[in-house]
C-alpha positions as semicolon CSV with decimal commas, in nm:
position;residue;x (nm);y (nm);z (nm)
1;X;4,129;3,306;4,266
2;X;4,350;3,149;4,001
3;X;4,640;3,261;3,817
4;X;4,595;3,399;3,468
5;X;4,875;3,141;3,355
6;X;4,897;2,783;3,211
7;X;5,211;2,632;3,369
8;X;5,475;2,327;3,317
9;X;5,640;2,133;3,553
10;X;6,014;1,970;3,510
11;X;5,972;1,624;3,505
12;X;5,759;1,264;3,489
13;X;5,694;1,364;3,908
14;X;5,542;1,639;4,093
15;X;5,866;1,754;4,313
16;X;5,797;1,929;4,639
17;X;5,910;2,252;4,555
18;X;5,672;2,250;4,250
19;X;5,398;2,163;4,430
20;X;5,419;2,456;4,687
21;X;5,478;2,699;4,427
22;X;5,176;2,589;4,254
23;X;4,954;2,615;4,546
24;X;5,103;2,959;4,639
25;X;5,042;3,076;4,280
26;X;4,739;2,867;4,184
27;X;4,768;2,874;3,812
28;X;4,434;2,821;3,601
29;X;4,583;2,490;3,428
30;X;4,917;2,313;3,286
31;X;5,055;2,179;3,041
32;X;5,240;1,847;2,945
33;X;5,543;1,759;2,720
34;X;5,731;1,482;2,638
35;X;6,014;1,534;2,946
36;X;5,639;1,456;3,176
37;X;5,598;1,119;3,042
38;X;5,739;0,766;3,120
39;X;5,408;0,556;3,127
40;X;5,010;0,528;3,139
41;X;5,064;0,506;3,579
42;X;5,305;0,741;3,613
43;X;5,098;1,002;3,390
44;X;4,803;0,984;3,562
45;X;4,968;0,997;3,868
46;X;5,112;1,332;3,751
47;X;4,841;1,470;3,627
48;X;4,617;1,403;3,997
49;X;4,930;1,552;4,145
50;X;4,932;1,897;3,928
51;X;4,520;1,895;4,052
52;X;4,571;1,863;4,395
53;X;4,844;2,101;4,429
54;X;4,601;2,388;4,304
55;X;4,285;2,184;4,509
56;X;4,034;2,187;4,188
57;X;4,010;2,003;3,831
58;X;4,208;2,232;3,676
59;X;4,288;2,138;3,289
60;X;4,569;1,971;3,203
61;X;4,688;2,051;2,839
62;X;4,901;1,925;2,544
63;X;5,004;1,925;2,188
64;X;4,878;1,643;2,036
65;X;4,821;1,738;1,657
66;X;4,906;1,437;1,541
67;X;5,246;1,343;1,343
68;X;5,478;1,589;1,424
69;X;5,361;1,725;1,674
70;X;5,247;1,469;1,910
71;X;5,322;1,418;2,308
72;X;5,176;1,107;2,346
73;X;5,299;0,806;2,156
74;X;5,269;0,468;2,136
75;X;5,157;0,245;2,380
76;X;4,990;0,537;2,506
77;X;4,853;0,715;2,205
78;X;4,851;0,594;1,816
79;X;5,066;0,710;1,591
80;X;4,877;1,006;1,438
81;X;4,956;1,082;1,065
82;X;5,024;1,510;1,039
83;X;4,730;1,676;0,937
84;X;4,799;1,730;0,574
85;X;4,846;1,339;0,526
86;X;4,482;1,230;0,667
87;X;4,232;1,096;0,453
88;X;3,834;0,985;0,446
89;X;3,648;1,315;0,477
90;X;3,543;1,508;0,727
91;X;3,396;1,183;0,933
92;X;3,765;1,077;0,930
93;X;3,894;1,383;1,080
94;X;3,607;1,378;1,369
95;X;3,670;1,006;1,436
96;X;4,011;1,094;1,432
97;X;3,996;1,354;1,736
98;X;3,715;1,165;1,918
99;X;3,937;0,849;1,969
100;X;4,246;1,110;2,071
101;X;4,024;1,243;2,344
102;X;3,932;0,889;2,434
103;X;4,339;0,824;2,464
104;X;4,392;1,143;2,665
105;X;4,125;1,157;2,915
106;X;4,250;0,789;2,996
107;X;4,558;0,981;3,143
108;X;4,367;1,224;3,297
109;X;4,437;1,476;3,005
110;X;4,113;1,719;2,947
111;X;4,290;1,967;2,724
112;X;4,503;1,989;2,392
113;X;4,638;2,247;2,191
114;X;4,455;2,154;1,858
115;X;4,327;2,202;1,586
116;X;4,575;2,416;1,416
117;X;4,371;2,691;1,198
118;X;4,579;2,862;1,010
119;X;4,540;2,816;0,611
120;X;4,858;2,749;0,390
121;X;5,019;2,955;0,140
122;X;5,321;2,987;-0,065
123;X;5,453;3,196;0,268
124;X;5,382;2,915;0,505
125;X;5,736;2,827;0,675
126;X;5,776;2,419;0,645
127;X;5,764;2,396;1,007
128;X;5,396;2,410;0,956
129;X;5,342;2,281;0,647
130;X;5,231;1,941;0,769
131;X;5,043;2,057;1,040
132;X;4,804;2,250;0,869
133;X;4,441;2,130;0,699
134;X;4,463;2,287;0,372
135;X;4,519;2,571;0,143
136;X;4,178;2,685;0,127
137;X;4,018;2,915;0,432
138;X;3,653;2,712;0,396
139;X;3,784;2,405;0,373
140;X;4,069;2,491;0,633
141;X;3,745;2,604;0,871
142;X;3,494;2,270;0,836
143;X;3,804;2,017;0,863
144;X;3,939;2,233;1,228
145;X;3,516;2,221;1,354
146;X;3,545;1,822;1,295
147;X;3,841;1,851;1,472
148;X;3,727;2,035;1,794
149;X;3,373;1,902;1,787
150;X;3,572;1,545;1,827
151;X;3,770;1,635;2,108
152;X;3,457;1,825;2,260
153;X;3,261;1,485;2,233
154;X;3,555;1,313;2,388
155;X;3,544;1,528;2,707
156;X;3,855;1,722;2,592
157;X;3,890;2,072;2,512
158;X;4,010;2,206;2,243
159;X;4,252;2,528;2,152
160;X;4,231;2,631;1,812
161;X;4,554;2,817;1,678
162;X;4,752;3,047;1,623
163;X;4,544;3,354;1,600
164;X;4,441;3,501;1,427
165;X;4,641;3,315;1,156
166;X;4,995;3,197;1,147
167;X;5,026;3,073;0,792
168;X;5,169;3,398;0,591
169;X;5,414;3,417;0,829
170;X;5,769;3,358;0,720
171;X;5,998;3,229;1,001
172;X;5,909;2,883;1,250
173;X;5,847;3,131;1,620
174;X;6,012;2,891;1,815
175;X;6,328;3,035;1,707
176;X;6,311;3,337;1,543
177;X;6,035;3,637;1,553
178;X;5,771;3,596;1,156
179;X;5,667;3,868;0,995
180;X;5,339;3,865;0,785
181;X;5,359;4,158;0,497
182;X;5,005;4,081;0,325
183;X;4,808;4,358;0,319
184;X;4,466;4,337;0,558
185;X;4,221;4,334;0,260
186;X;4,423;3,993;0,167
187;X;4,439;3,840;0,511
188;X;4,052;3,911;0,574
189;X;3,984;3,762;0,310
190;X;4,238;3,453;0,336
191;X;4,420;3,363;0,670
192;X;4,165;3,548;0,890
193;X;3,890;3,390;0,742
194;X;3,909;3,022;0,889
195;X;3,924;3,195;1,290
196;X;3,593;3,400;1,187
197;X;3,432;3,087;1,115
198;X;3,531;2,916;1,394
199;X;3,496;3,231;1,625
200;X;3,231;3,058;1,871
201;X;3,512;2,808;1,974
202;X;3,606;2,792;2,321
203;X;3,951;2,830;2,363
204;X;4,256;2,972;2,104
205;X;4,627;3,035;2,084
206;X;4,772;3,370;1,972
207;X;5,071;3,381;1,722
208;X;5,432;3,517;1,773
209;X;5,325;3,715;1,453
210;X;5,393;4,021;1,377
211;X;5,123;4,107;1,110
212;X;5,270;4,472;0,927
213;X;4,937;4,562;0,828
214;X;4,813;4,601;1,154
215;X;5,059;4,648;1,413
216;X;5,445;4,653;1,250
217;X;5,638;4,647;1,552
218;X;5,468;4,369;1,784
219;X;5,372;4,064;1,721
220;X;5,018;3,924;1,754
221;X;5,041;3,805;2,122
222;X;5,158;4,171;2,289
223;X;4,977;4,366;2,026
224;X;4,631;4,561;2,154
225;X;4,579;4,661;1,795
226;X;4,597;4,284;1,664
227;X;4,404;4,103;1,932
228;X;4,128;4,406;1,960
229;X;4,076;4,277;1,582
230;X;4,103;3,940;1,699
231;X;3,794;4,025;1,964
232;X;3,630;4,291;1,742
233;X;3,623;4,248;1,361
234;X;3,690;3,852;1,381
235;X;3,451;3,780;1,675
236;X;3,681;3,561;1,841
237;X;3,509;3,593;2,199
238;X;3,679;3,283;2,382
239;X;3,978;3,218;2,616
240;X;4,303;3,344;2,429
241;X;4,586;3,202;2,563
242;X;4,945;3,324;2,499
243;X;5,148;3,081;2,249
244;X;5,459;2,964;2,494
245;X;5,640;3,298;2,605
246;X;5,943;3,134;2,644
247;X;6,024;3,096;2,231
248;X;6,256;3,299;2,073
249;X;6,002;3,517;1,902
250;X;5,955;3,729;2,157
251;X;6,199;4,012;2,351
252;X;6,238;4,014;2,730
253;X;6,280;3,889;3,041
254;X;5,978;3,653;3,089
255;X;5,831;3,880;3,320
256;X;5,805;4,139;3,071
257;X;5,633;3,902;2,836
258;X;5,407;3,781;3,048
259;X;5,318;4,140;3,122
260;X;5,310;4,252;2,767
261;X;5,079;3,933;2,702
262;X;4,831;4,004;2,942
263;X;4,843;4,390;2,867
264;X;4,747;4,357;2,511
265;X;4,454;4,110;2,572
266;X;4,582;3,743;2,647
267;X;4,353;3,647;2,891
268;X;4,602;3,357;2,971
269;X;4,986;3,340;2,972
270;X;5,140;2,994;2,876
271;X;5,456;2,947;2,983
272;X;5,618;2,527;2,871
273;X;5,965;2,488;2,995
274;X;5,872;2,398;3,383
275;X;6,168;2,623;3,467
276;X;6,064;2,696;3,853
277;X;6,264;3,064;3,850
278;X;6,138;3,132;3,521
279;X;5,763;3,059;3,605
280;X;5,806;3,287;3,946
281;X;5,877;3,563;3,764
282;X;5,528;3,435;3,471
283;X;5,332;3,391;3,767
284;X;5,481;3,727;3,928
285;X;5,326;3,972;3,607
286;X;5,074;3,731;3,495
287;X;4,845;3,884;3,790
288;X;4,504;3,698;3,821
289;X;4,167;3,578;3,653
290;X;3,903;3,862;3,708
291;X;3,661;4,077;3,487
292;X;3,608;3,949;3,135
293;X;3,890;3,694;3,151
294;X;3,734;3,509;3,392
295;X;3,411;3,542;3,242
296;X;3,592;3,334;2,885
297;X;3,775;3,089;3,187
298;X;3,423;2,982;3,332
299;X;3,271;2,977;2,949
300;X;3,589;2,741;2,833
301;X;3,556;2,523;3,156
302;X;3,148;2,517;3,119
303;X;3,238;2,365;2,722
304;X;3,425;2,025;2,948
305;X;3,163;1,789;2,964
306;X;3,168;1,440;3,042
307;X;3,298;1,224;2,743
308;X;2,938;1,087;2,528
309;X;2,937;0,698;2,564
310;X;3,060;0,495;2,232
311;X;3,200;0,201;2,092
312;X;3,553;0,239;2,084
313;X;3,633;-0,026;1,887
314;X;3,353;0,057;1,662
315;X;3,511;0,359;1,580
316;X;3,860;0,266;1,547
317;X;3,739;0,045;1,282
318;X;3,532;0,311;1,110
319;X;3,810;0,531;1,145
320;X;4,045;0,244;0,947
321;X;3,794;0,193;0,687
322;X;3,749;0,568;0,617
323;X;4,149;0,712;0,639
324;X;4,195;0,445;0,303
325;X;3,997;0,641;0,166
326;X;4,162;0,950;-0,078
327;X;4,069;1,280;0,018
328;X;3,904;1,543;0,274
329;X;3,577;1,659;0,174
């Protein structure tokens, strides 16, 4: 039975130490940064390593947005433009994320954190300004669908976030815990309104949010209240993972966050840093996958299919022709 966590590990190689802890805990997946890459051979490597250690194909996750926020670069991965710079339509944006899943199941990556969902505002803090596909919830929802139903064609999964919307929020959660004042009436009908479109996605990402209306005190990811609207009024019905428990947003020792996390309705905990004592005490108060958590981990893994056969080239070139071309509609 596997973990209900999503765990890092410290470096480009698999150490020893990792590797029993990960087959002692079993967690459900992991997730890569920058500190796990040197080169194509060494990534795949690492990647077959992380599987084996837990004896199944487990995912294997990162953030590749695009532009800012982008793990894999060049010569493994193109150089993305952020999502508020991309051009040519919605075609664009699906070409886009079908030739990124081509580029990261070549390193044996089946999973990344993308598209972002949340819809931008005059409250949006600048760290996610960029990353974000527009001001308007409609047009916020078709360009994130083109997105994921890109990756999905690639054989890549993808995690829409941060639910249920991080874009009224007024801090960057990495380092410091938003707040979201709006009243609901305004975020039903605004920031909320791109997730309940895209409810029937596989896999999402709670925010280090605390939204007032709702709950004042915690945010999003160890709040019942917020995430039983999150499963209830929005629909949202797949895998919710935990945004990385180890930014500043939240209080704790990590084993209290994981446990909040899980308590209030993350099915999964992430947890990034690949700090060994920090992930025993994750995987110690994550507990494990049963009942209807397991239930959304069998439904995310049953949406990884094989990648469809294409032209690559073909659609590098469509994708050249299109993103000179102004606009996203």
């Amino acid at each position: 039975m596997s973990g209900a966590m999503i765990l890092g590990c410290a470096g480009p190689r698999l150490t020893t130490d990792e590797a029993r802890f990960f087959a002692r805990t079993r967690p459900w997946g992991f997730i890569l940064f920058r500190r796990n890459v040197e080169d194509g051979a060494q990534l795949r490597a690492l990647c077959a390593d992380l599987r084996a250690s837990v004896g199944w194909e487990a995912p294997v996750f990162v953030d590749q947005e695009g532009g800012t926020v982008q793990r894999l670069r060049p010569p493994l991965a193109r150089d993305w433009p952020d999502a508020n710079a991309q051009r040519g339509g919605l075609r664009a944006i699906w070409l886009r994320h079908r030739l990124m899943a081509a580029e990261l199941r070549a390193m044996g990556i089946d999973g990344n954190c993308a598209p972002v969902v949340d819809v931008a505002g005059p409250l949006t803090h600048p760290f996610l300004q960029r990353r974000i596909w527009g001001d308007d919830p409609a047009q916020v929802a078709a360009r994130a669908r083109a997105a994921a139903e890109g990756l999905l064609a690639g054989g890549v999964l993808p995690v829409i976030k941060h639910l249920p919307g991080h874009g009224a929020a007024n801090a960057d959660s990495h380092h410091d815990l938003p707040r979201c004042p709006l009243p609901l009436a305004e975020l039903e009908a605004r920031d909320f309104a791109a997730l309940r479109a895209l409810a029937d996605l596989p896999l999402g990402m709670s925010a280090h949010v605390v939204f007032e209306a709702l709950d004042p005190h915690a945010p999003a990811t160890c709040s019942p209240v917020v995430l039983a609207h999150l499963r209830d009024a929005l629909d949202f019905d797949g895998l919710l993972m935990s945004d990385d428990i180890a930014m500043n947003a939240l209080a704790g020792t990590m084993a209290e966050r994981a446990a909040g996390a899980r308590a209030a309705g993350c099915d999964i905990v992430l947890h990034c840093s690949g700090d060994l004592d920090e992930m025993a005490a994750v995987a110690g108060a994550s507990g494990v996958l049963e009942g209807a958590a397991l239930r959304r981990a069998e439904a995310a893994l049953a949406a990884r299919r094989a990648p469809e056969s294409v032209d690559i080239a073909a659609l590098e070139a469509e994708f050249e022709t299109l993103s000179g071309v102004d606009g996203l509609t």
